[in-house]
C-alpha positions as a printed Julia matrix, in Angstrom:
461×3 Matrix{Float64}:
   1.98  -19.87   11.28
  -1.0   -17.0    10.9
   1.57  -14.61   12.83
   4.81  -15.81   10.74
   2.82  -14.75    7.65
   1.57  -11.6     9.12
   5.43  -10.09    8.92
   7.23  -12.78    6.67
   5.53  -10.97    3.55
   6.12   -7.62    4.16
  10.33   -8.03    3.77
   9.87   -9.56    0.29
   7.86   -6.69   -1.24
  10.68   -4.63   -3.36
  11.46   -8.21   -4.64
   8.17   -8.87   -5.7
   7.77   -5.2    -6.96
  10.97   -5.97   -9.29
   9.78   -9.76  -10.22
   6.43   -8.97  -11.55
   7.46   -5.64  -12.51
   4.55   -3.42  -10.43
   4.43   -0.83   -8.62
   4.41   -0.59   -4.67
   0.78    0.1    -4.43
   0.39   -2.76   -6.12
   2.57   -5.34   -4.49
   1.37   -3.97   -1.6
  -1.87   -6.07   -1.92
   0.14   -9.06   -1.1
  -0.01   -7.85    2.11
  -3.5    -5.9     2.87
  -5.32   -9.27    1.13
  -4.03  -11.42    3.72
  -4.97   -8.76    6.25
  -8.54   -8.35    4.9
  -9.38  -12.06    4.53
  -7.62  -12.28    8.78
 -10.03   -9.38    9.64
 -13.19   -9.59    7.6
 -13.84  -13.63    8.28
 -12.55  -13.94   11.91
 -16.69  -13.72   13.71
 -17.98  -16.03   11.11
 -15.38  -18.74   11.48
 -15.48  -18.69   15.03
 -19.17  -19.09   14.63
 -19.1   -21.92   12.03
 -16.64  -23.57   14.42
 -19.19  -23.2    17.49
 -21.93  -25.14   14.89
 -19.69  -28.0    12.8
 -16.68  -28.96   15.61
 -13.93  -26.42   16.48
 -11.53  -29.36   15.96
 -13.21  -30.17   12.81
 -12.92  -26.75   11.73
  -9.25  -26.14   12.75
  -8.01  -29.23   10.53
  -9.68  -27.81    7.51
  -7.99  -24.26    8.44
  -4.58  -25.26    8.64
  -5.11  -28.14    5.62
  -6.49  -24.57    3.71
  -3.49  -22.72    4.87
  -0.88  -24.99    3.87
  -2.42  -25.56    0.27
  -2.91  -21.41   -0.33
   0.99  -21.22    1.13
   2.14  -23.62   -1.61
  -0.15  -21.88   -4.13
   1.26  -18.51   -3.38
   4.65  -20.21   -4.25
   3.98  -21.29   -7.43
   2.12  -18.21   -8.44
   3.09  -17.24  -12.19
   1.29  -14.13  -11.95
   0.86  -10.88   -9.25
  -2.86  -11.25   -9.72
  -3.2   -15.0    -8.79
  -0.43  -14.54   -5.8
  -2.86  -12.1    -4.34
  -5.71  -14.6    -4.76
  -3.89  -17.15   -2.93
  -2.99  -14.98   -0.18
  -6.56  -14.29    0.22
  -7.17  -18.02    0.54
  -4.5   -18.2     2.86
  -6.25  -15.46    4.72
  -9.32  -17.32    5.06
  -7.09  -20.83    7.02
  -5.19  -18.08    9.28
  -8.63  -16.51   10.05
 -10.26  -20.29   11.58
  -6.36  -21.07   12.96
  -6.44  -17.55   14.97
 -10.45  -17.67   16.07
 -10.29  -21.15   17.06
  -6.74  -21.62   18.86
  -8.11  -18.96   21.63
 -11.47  -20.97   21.9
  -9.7   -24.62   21.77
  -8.13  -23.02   25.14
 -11.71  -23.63   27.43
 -11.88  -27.24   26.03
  -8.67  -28.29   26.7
  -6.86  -26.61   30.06
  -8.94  -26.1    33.13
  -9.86  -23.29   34.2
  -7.29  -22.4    36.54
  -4.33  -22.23   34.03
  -5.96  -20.36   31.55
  -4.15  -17.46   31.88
  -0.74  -19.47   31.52
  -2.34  -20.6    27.98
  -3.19  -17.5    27.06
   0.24  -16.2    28.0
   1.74  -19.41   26.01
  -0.66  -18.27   23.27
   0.95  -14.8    23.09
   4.27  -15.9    23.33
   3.38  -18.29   20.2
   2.08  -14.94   18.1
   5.04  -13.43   19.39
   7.54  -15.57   18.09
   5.79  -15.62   14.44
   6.27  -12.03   14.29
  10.06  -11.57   15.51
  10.92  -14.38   13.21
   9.1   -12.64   10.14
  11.52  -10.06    8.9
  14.74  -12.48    9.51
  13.89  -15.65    8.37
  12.11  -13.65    5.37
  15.41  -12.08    4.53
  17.73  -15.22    4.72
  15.19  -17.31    2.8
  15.13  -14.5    -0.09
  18.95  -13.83   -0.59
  19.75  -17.63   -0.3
  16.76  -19.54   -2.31
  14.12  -17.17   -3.66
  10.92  -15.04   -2.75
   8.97  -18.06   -3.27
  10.2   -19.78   -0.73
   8.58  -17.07    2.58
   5.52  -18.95    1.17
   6.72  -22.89    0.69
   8.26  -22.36    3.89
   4.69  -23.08    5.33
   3.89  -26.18    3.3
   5.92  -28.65    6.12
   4.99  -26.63    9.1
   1.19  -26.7     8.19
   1.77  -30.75    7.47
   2.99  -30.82   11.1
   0.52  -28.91   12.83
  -2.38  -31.02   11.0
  -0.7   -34.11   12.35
  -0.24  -32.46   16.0
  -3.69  -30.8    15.96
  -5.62  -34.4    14.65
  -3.07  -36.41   17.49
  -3.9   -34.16   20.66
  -6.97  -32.16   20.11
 -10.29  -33.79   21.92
 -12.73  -34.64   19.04
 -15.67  -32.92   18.97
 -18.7   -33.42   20.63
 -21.95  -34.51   18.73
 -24.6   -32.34   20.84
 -27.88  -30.87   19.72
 -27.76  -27.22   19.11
 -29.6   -25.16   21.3
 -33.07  -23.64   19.37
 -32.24  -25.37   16.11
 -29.39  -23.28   16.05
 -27.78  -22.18   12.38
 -25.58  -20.47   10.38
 -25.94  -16.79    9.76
 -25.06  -16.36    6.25
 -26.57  -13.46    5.77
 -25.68  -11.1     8.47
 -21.89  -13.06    7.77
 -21.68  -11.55    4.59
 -22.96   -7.88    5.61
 -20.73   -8.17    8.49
 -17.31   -9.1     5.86
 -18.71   -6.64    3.34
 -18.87   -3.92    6.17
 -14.99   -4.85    7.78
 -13.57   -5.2     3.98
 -15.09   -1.61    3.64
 -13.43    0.09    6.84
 -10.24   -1.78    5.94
  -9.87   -0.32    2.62
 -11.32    3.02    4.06
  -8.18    2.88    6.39
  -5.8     1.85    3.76
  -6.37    2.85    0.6
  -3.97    5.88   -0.29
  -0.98    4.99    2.2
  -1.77    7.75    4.72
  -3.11   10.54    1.88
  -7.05    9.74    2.72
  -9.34   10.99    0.08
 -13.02   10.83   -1.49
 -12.72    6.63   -1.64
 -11.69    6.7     1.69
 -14.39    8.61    3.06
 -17.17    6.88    0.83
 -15.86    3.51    2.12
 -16.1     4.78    5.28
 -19.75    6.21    4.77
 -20.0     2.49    2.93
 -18.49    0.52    6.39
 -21.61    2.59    8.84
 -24.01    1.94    6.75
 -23.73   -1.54    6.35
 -23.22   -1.53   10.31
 -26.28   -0.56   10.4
 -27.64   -3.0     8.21
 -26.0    -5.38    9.92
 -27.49   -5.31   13.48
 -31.23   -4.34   11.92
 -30.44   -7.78   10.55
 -29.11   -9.86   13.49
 -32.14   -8.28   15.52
 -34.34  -10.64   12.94
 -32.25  -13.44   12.21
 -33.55  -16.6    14.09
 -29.94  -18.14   14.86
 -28.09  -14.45   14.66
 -23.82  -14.55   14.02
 -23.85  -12.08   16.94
 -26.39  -11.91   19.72
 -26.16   -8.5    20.59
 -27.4    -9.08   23.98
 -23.89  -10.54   24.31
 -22.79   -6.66   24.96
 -24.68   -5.8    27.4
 -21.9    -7.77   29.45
 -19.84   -5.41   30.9
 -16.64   -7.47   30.76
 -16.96   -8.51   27.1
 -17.61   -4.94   25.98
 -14.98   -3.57   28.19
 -13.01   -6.18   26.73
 -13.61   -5.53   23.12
 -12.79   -2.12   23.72
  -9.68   -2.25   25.53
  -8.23   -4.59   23.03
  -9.36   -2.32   20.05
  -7.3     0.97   21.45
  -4.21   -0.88   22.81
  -3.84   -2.73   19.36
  -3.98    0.87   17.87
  -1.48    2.12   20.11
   0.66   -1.02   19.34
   0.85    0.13   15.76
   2.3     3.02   16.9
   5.16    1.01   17.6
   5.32   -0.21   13.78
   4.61    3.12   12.1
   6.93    5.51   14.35
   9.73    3.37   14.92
  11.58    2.61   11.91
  11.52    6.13   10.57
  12.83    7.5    14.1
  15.31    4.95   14.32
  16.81    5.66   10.62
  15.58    9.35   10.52
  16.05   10.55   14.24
  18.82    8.62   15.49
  20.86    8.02   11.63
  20.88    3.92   12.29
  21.68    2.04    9.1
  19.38   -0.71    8.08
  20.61   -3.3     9.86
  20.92   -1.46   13.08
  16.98   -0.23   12.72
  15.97   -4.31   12.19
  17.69   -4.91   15.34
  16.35   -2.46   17.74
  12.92   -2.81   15.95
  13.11   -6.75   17.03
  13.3    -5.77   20.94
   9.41   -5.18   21.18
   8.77   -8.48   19.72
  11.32  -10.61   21.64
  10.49   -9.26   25.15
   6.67   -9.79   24.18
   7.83  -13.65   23.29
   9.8   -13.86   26.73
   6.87  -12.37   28.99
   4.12  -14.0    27.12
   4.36  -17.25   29.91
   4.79  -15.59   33.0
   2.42  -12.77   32.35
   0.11  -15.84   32.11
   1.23  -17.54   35.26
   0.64  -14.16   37.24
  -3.15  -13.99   35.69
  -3.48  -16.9    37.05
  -2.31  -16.33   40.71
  -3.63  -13.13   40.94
  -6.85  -12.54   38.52
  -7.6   -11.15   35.32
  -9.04   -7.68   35.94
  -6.43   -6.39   38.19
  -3.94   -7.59   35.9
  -5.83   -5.95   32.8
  -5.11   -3.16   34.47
  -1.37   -3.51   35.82
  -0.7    -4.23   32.16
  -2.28   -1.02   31.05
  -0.55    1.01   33.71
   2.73   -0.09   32.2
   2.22    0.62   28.5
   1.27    4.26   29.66
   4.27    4.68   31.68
   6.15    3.32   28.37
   4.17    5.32   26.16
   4.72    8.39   28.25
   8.49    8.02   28.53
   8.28    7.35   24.87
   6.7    10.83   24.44
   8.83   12.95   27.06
  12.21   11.16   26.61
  14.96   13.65   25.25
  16.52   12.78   22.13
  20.43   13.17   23.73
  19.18    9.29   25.36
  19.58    7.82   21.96
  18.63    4.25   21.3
  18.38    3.32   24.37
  15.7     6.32   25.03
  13.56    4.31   22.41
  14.03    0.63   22.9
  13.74    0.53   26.8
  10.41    2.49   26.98
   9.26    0.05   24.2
   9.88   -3.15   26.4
   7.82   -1.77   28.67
   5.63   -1.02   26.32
   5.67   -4.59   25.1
   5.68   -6.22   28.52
   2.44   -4.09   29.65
   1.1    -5.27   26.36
   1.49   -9.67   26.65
   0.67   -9.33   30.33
  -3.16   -6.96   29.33
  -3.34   -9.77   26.23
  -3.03  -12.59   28.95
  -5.15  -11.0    31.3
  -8.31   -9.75   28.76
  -8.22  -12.47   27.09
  -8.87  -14.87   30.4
 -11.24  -12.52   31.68
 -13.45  -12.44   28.17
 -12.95  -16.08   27.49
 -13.67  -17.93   30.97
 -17.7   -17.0    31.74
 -18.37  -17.53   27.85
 -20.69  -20.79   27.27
 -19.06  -23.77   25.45
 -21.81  -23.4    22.25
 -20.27  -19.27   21.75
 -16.68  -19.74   22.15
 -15.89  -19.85   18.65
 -17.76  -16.61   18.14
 -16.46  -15.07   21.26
 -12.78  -16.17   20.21
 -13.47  -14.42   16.67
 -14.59  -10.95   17.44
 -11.84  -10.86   20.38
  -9.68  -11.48   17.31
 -11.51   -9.08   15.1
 -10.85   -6.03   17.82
  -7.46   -6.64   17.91
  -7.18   -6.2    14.15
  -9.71   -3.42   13.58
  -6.77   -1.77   16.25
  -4.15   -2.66   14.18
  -5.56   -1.43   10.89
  -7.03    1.26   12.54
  -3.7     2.25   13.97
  -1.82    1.86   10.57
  -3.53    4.67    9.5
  -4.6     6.81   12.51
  -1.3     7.14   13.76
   0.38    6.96   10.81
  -1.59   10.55   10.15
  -0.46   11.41   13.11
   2.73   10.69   12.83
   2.84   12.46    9.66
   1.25   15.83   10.56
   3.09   16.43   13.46
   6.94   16.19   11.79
   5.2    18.75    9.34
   6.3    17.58    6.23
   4.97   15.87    3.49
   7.42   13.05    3.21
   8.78   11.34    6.65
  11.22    9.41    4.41
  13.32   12.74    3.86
  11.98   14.72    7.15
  14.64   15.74    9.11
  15.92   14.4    12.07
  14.37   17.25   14.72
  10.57   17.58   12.39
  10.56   13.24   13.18
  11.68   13.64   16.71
   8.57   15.86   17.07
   5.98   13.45   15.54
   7.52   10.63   17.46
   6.97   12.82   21.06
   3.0    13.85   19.79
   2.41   10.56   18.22
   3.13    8.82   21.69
   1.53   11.48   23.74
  -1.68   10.44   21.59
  -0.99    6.92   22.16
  -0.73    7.68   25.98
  -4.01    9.06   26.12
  -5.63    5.83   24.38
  -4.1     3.78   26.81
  -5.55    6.33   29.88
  -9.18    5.68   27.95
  -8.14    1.9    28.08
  -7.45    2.33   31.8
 -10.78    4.13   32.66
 -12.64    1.51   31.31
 -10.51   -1.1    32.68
 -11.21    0.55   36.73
 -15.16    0.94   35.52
 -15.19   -2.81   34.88
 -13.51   -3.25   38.34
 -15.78   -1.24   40.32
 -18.96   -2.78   38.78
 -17.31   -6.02   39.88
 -16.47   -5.18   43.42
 -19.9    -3.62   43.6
 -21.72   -6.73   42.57
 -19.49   -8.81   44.78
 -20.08   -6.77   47.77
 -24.16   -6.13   47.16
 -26.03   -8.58   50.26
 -27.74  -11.22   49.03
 -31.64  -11.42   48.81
 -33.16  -13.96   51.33
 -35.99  -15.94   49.61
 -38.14  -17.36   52.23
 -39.09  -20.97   51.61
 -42.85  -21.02   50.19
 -44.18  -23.56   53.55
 -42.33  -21.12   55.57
 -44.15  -18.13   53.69
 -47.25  -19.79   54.03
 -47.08  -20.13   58.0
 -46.06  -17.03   58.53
């Protein structure tokens, strides 16, 4: 549902634009609230979930979800439809933090990577079936209904979730363990800043975008000064000083930006580059999504028989080969030359996704896995919004014009071939980090053992 809503709202925005009679900057907050609310609450819900019951938690989540859905479609007004996407932020936030963490407490450990993979595939499907179910449910019964749609889907996933999902535990919390409000609310404050930073001004940054981003490090700052104090922190930032969580973090952060890529580049080189009508563009622009659905299960399955880290970095080796052939591919190749190097693309990407995500999630303690879950969540979409506007920049300076909507077809070839060459060299940082992480590991596996002489043995001696 959190994935469906992602992509199902971004198809009805010239109808909303004509409905309430706005303009595009501001219908587009239908959209960036939603995002905002995903990316600014995803650590603290996780957390919450680690204190009050991740079950618990979940069932509130989707029961918040479905009521903000039906509020959205009833909305009168602009204003109160972006309020109650907000709201509907907030359930998608605890139903993406706590689905990943749900994973330890429910499949053992040795098919973890096959739920993961089943996870992606999940996410996967919500996307593809944005933009068409979106469409058909506008022309036949109404905008309003992308947003009701969700009312009997969340209704069945509350009664699936309460059926099947273990009940939570009633154990004591280690060291009188609470909630972080505080640092919660710096740390939301802080993300809402660097989202708006990257958003505001649809790729023409200006003075608000560089005071929010001036606004976003401070308040970073602020924010570990105040989880070094807090008695029960949100974040332990000891927790980074594992290698394979920050490698982890990081890795997910830059391939999520290069995944935008994807989103920002490809319609205008499909319709710009190539001349594809409409309908055309919406069908090679679903073949990303629909080989990510169909790999997310056996990308697991192969995690599983073969271990995370080397298939972190298999995955990563094959979005740089698509990436590359993305960047180098002549033009004279012509759909083709774009939607095959994007499978690969996409395949590389659900088989890294099944791969991180087992290696991050399976050492992590039962009493952090919400947490854990949440900023695993929160890297992906810091990539993502990060990418919207990082390579859509890029994108944009390198066709050398001022308007990609009416750039010709050579000046868009040549931001799509630079975009990608950028996107490349992400996923080559990726992979560097991804062989570190490796080598520590083989090191530490390989280092001899200390003896420890028994202390009677000591003693005789």
């Amino acid at each position: 549902m959190s994935s469906l809503d992602t992509s199902i709202a971004n198809v009805g925005l010239p109808t909303l634009a004509r409905t309430f009679d706005a303009s595009f900057q501001e219908v587009q907050w239908v959209v960036l609230a939603y995002l905002l609310a995903v990316t600014t609450l995803l650590v603290g819900v996780g957390r919450l979930g680690d204190l009050v019951g991740r079950r618990r938690l979940l069932l509130i989540g989707i029961c918040l979800f479905t009521a903000a859905s039906l509020a959205c479609g009833v909305a009168p007004t602009l204003r109160l439809l972006v309020a109650a996407r907000a709201a509907q932020g907030l359930g998608a936030a605890v139903m993406t933090a706590l689905a990943v963490a749900l994973v330890g407490e429910t499949v053992p450990k040795a098919k973890t990577g096959s739920a993961m993979g089943l996870l992606g595939t999940m996410s996967a499907v919500g996307t593809t079936l944005g933009p068409g179910l979106g469409g058909l449910l506008i022309a036949g019964l109404g905008w309003r209904t992308i947003f009701l749609v969700n009312v009997p889907l969340g209704v069945l996933n509350f009664l699936l979730a309460h059926r099947h999902l273990p009940v939570d535990r009633r154990e004591a919390k280690p060291g009188g363990a609470g909630f972080d409000m505080a640092g919660t609310l710096l740390l939301a404050l802080t993300l809402a800043a660097y989202g708006l930073a990257m958003t505001t001004g649809r790729g023409r940054p200006g003075p608000l975008n560089a005071a929010l981003l001036l606004i976003s490090v401070f308040g970073a700052g602020l924010f570990v000064a105040a989880e070094r104090r807090a008695p029960s922190p949100l974040i332990r930032l000891e927790m980074f000083r594992d290698p394979v969580l920050s490698a982890g973090l990081g890795m997910s952060a830059l391939v999520s930006t290069v995944m935008m890529a994807t989103l920002v580049v490809g319609p205008f080189y499909l319709s710009r580059g190539l001349g594809l009508e409409t309908a055309l563009v919406g069908v090679a622009l679903s073949a990303g999504p629909l080989v990510a659905a169909l790999a997310g299960v056996p990308a697991g399955r192969v995690v599983d028989r073969f271990g995370a880290r080397r298939m972190t970095a298999a995955g990563l080796v094959g979005m740089a080969g698509g990436a590359s052939a993305l960047s180098l591919m002549p033009e004279g190749f012509g759909v083709a030359g774009y939607v095959a190097p994007v499978a690969f693309v996409t395949a590389g990407y659900a088989l890294f996704q099944a791969a991180n995500n087992t290696a991050v999630m399976t050492g992590v303690g039962a009493e952090r896995r919400g947490v854990v879950s949440g900023m695993l969540g929160l890297s992906r979409n810091l990539g993502l919004v990060t990418g919207a506007s990082v390579m859509g920049a890029v994108f944009a300076l390198s066709s050398a014009t001022d308007d990609v909507t009416a750039a010709l077809p050579e000046a868009v070839a040549a931001g799509k071939r630079v975009t990608f060459a950028v996107a490349a060299a992400l996923i080559a940082v990726a992979l560097a980090v991804a062989f570190g992480t490796i080598r520590r590991a083989s090191r530490r596996a390989a280092r001899p053992r200390q003896f420890r002489r028994p202390q009677a043995v000591g003693r005789a001696l």
